[in-house]
KOLKOL-981627 format. One line per 5 residues: for each residue x, y, z of N, C-alpha, C, O, CB. Coordinates in nm, 2 decimals. Atoms other than C-alpha are relative to their C-alpha. Glycine has a CB too. Layout:
<paros>
X:Y:Z:X:Y:Z:X:Y:Z:X:Y:Z:X:Y:Z  ...
</paros>
This chain:
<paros>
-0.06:-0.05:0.12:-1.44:0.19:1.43:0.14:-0.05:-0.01:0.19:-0.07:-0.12:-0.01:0.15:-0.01  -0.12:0.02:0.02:-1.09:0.10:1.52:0.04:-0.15:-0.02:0.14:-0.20:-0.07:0.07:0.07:0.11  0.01:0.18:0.01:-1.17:-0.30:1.53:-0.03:0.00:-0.14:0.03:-0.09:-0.20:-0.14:-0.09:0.10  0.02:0.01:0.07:-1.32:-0.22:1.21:0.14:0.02:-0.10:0.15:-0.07:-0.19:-0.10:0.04:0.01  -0.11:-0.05:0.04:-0.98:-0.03:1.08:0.09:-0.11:0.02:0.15:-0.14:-0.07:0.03:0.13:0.05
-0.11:0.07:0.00:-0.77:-0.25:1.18:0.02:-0.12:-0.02:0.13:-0.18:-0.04:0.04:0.02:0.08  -0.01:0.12:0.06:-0.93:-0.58:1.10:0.05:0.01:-0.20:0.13:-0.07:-0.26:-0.17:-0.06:0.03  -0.01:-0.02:0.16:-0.94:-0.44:0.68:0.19:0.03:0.02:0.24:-0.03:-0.08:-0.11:0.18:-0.08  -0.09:-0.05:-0.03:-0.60:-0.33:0.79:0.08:-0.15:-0.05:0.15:-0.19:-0.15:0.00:0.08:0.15  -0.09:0.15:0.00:-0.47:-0.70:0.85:-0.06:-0.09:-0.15:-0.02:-0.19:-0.20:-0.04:-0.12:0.16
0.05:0.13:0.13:-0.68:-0.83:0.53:0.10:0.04:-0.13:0.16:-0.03:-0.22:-0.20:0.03:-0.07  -0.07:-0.01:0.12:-0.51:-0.60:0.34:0.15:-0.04:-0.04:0.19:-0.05:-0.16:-0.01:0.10:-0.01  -0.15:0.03:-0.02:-0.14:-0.70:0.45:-0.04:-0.13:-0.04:0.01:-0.16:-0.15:0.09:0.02:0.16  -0.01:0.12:0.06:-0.28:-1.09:0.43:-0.03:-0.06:-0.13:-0.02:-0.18:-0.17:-0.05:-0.05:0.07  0.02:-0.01:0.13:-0.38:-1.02:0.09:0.18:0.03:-0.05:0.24:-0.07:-0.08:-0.12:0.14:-0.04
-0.11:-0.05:0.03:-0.05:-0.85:0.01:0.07:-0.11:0.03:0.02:-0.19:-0.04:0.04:0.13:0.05  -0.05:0.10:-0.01:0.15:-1.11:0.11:-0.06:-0.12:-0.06:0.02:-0.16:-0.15:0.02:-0.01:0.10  0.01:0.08:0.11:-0.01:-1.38:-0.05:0.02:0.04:-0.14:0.05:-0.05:-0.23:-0.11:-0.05:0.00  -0.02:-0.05:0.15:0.02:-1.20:-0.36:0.11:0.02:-0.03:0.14:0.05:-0.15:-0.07:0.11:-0.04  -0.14:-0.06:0.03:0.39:-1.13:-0.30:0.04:-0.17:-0.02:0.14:-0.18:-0.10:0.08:0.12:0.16
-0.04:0.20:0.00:0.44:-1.56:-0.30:-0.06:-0.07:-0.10:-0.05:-0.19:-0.12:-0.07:-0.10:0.14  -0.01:0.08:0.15:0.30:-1.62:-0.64:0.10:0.04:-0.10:0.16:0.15:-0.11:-0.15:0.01:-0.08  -0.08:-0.03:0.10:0.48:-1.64:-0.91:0.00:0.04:-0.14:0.06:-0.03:-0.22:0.05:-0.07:0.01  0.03:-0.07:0.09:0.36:-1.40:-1.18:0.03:0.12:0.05:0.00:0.14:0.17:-0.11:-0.03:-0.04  -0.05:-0.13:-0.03:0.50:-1.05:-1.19:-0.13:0.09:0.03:-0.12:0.18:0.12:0.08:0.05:-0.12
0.16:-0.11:-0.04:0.11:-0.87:-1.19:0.01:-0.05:0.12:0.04:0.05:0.19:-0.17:-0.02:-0.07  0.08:0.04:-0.09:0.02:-1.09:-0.91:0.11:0.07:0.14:0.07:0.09:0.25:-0.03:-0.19:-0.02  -0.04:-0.03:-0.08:0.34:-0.97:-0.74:-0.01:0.19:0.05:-0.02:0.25:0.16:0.12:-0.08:-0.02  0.04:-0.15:-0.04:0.31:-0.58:-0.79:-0.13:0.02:0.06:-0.14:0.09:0.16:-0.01:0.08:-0.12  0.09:0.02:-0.04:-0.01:-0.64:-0.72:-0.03:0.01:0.15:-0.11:0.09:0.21:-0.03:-0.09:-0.06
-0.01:0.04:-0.13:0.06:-0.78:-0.36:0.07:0.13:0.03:0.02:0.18:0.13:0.07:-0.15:0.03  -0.02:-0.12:-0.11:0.28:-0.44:-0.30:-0.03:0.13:-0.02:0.03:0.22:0.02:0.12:0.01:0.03  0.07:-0.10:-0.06:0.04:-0.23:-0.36:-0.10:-0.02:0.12:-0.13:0.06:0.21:-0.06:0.03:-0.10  0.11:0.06:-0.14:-0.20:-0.40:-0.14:0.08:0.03:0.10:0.02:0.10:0.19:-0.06:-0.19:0.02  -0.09:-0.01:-0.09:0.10:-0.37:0.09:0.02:0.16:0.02:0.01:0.19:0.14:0.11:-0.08:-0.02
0.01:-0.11:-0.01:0.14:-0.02:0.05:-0.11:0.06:0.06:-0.09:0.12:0.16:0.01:0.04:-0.11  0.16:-0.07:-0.02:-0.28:0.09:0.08:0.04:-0.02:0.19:0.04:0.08:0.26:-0.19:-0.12:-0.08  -0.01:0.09:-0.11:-0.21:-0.14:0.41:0.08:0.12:0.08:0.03:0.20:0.17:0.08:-0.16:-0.03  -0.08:-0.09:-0.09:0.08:0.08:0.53:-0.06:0.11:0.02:-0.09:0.14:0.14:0.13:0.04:-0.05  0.08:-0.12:0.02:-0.10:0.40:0.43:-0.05:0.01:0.14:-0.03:0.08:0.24:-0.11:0.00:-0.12
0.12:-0.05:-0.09:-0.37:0.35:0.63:0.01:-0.02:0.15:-0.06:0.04:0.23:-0.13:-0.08:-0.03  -0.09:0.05:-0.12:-0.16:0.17:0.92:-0.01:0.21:0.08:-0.09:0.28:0.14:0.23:-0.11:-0.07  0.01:-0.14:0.00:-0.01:0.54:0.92:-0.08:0.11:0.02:-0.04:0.21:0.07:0.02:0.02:-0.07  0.06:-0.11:-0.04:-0.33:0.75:0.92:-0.07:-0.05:0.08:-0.17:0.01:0.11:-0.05:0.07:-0.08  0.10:0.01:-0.14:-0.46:0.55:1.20:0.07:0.03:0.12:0.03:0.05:0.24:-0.07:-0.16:0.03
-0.10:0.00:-0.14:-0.19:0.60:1.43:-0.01:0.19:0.05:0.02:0.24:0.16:0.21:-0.06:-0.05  0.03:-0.16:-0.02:-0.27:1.01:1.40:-0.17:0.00:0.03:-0.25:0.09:-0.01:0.05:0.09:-0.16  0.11:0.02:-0.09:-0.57:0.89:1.59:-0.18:0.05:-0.12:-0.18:0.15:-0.20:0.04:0.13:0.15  0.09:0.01:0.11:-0.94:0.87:1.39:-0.09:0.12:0.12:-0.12:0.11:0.24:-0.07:-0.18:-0.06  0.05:-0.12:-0.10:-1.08:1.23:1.47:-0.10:0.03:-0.08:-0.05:0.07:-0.18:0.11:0.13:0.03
0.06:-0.10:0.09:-1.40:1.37:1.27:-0.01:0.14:0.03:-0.03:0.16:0.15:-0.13:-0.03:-0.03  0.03:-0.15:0.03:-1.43:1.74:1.22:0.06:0.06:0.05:0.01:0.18:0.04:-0.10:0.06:0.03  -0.10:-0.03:-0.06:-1.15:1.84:1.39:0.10:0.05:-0.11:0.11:-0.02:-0.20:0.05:-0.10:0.08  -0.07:-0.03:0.11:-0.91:2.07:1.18:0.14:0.00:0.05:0.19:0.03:0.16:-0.05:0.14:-0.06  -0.16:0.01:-0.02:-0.53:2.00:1.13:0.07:0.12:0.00:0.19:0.11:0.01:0.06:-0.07:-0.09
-0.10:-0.12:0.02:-0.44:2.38:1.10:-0.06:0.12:0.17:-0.18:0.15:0.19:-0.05:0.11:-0.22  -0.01:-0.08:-0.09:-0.41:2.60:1.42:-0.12:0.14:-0.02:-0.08:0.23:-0.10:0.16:0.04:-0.01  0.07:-0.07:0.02:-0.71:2.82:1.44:0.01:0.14:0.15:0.03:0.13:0.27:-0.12:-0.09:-0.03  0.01:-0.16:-0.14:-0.73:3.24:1.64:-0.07:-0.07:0.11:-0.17:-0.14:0.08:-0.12:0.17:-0.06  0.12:0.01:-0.11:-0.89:3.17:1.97:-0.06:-0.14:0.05:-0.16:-0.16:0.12:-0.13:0.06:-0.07
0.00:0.13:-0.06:-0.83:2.80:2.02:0.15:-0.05:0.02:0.24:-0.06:-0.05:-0.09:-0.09:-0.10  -0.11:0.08:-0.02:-0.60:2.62:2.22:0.08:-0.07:-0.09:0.00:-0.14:-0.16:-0.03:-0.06:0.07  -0.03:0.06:0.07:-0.34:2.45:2.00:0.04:-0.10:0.08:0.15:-0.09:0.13:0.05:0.05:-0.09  -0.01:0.12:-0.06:-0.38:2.12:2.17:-0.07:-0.09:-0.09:-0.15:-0.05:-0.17:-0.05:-0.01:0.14  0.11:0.10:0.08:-0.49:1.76:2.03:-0.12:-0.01:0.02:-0.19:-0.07:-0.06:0.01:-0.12:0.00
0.12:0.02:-0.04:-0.79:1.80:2.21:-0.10:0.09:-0.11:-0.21:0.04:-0.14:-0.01:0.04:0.16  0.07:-0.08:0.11:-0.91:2.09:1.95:0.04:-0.01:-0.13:-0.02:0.06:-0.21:0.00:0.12:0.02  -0.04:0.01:0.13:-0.71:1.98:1.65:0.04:-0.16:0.00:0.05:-0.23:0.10:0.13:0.11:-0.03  -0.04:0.12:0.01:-0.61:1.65:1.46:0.14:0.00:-0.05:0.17:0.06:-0.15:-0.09:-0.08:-0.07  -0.15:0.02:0.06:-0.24:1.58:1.40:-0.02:-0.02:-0.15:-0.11:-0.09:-0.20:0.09:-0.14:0.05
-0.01:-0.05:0.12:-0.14:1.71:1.07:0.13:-0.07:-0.03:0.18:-0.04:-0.13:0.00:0.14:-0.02  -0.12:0.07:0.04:0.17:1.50:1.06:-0.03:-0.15:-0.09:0.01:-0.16:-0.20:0.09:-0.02:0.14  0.09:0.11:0.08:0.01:1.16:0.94:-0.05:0.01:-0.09:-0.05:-0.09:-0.16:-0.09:-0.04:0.05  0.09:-0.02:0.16:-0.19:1.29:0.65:0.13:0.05:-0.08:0.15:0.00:-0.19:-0.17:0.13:0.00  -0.13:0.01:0.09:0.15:1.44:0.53:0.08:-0.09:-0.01:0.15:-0.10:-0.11:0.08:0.07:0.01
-0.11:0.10:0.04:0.35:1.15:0.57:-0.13:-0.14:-0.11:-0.08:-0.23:-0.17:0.09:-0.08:0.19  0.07:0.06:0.07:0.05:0.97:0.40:-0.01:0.04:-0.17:0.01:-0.03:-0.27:-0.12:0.01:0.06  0.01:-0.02:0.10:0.00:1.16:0.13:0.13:0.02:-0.09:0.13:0.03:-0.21:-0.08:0.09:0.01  -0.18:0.03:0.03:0.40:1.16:0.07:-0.01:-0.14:-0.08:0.00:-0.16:-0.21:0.12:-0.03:0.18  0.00:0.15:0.03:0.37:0.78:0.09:-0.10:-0.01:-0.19:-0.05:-0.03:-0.31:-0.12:-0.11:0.16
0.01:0.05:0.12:0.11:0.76:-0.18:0.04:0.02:-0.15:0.02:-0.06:-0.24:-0.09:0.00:-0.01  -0.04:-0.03:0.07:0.28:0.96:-0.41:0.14:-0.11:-0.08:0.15:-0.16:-0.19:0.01:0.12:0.04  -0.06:0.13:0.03:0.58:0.73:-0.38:-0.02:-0.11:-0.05:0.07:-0.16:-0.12:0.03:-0.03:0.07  0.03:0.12:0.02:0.38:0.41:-0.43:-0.02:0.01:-0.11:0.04:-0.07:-0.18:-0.08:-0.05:0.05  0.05:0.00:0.17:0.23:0.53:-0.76:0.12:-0.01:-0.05:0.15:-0.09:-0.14:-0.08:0.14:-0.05
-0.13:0.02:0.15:0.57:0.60:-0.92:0.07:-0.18:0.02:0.12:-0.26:-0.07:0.19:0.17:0.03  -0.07:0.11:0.02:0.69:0.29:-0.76:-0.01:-0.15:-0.10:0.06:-0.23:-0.16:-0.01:-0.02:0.11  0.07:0.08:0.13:0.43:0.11:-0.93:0.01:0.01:-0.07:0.03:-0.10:-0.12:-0.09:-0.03:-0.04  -0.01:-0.08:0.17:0.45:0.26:-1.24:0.12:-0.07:-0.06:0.11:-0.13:-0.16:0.06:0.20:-0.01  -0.13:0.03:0.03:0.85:0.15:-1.22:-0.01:-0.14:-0.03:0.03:-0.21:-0.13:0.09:0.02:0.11
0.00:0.14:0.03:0.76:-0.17:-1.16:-0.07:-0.08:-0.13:-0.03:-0.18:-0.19:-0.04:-0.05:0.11  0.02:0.07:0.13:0.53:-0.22:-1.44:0.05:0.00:-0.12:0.04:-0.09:-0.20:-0.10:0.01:-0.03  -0.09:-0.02:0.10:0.73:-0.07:-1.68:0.16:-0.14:0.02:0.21:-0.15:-0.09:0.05:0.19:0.03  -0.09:0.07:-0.06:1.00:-0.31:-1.57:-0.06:-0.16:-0.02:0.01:-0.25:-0.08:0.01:0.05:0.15  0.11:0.11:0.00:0.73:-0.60:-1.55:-0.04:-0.04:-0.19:-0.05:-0.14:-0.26:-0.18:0.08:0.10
-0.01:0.04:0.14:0.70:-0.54:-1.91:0.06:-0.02:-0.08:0.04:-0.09:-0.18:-0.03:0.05:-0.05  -0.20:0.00:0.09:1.03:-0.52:-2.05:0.00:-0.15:0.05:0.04:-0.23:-0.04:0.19:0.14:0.09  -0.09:0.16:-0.05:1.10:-0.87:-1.87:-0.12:-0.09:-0.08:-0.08:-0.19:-0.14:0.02:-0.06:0.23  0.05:0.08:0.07:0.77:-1.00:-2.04:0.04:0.00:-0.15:0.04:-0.11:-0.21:-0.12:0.01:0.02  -0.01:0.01:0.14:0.85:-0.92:-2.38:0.21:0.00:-0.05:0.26:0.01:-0.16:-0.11:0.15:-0.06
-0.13:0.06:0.07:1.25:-1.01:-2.34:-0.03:-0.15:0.05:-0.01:-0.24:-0.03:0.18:0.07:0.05  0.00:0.15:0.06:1.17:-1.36:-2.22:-0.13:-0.07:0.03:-0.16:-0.16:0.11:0.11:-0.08:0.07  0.17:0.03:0.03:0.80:-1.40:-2.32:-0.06:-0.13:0.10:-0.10:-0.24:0.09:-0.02:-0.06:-0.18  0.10:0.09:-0.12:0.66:-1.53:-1.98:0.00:0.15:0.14:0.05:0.26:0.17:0.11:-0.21:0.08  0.06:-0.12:-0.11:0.51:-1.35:-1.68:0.06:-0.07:0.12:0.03:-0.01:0.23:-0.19:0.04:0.02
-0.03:0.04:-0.10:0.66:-1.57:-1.46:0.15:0.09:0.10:0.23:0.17:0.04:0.01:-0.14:-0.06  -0.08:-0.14:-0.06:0.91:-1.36:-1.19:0.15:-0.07:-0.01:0.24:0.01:0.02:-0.07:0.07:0.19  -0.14:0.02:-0.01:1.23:-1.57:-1.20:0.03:-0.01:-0.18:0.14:0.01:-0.22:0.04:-0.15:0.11  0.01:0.00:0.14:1.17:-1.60:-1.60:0.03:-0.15:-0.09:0.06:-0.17:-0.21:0.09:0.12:-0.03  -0.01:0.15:0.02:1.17:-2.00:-1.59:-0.17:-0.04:-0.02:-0.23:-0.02:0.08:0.07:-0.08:0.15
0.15:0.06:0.00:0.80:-2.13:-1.68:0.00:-0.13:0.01:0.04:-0.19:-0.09:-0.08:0.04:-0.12  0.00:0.09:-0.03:0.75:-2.45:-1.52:-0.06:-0.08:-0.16:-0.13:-0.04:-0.26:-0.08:0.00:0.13  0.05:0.12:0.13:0.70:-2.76:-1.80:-0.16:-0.01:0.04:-0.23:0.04:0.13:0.09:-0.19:0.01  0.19:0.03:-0.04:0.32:-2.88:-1.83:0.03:-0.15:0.08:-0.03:-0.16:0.18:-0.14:-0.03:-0.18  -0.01:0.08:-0.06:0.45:-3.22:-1.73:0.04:0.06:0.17:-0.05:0.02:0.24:0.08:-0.08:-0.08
-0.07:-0.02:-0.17:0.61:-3.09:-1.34:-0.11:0.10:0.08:-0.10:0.13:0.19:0.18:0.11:0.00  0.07:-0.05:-0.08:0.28:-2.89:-1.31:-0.08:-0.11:0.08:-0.05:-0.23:0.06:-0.08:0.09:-0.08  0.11:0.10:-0.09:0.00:-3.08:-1.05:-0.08:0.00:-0.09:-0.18:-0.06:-0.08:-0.06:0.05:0.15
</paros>
């Protein structure tokens, strides 16, 4: 499971980065969300992959990791995604304003000629 976690893990960062190196503003929010999910999940793997194991302190059981799963990871996760959403949000709001003051999607707001394309 953790070969499997952690290969999607790297697809999703080598996704995100390519998508952060084109030059269209979707393609680049785009790339840091992929970069975000990426971190996320980075994060709730490091609070170790436990099933059925409860994160809250129960009567009559040791409070050790051996009977519980760290509860600190899924809060700093679920923190994170909250963040990402608004970040995204900002950015497309932002993404849009720059398309419609200088009508291109391109991110430095230069659109290559048709002659200088390949």
């Amino acid at each position: 499971m953790e070969l499997a976690l952690s290969s999607f893990i790297g697809v999703l960062v080598a996704g995100g980065v390519y998508l952060l190196l084109r030059a269209r503003s979707f393609d680049v929010i785009l790339g840091l969300t992929l970069l975000s999910y990426a971190v996320n999940l980075l994060i709730f793997s490091m609070g170790r992959l436990v099933v059925g194991k409860p994160p809250i302190l129960a009567e009559g059981v040791a409070p050790t990791l051996a009977n519980h799963t760290d509860p600190l990871p899924q809060a700093l996760v679920l923190t994170a995604i909250v963040i990402a959403f608004a970040m995204t949000a900002v950015l497309l709001v932002v993404a849009i304003r720059s398309r419609g003051d200088s009508r291109t999607d391109h991110v430095d707001g230069d659109e290559p000629r048709p002659e200088d394309r390949p």
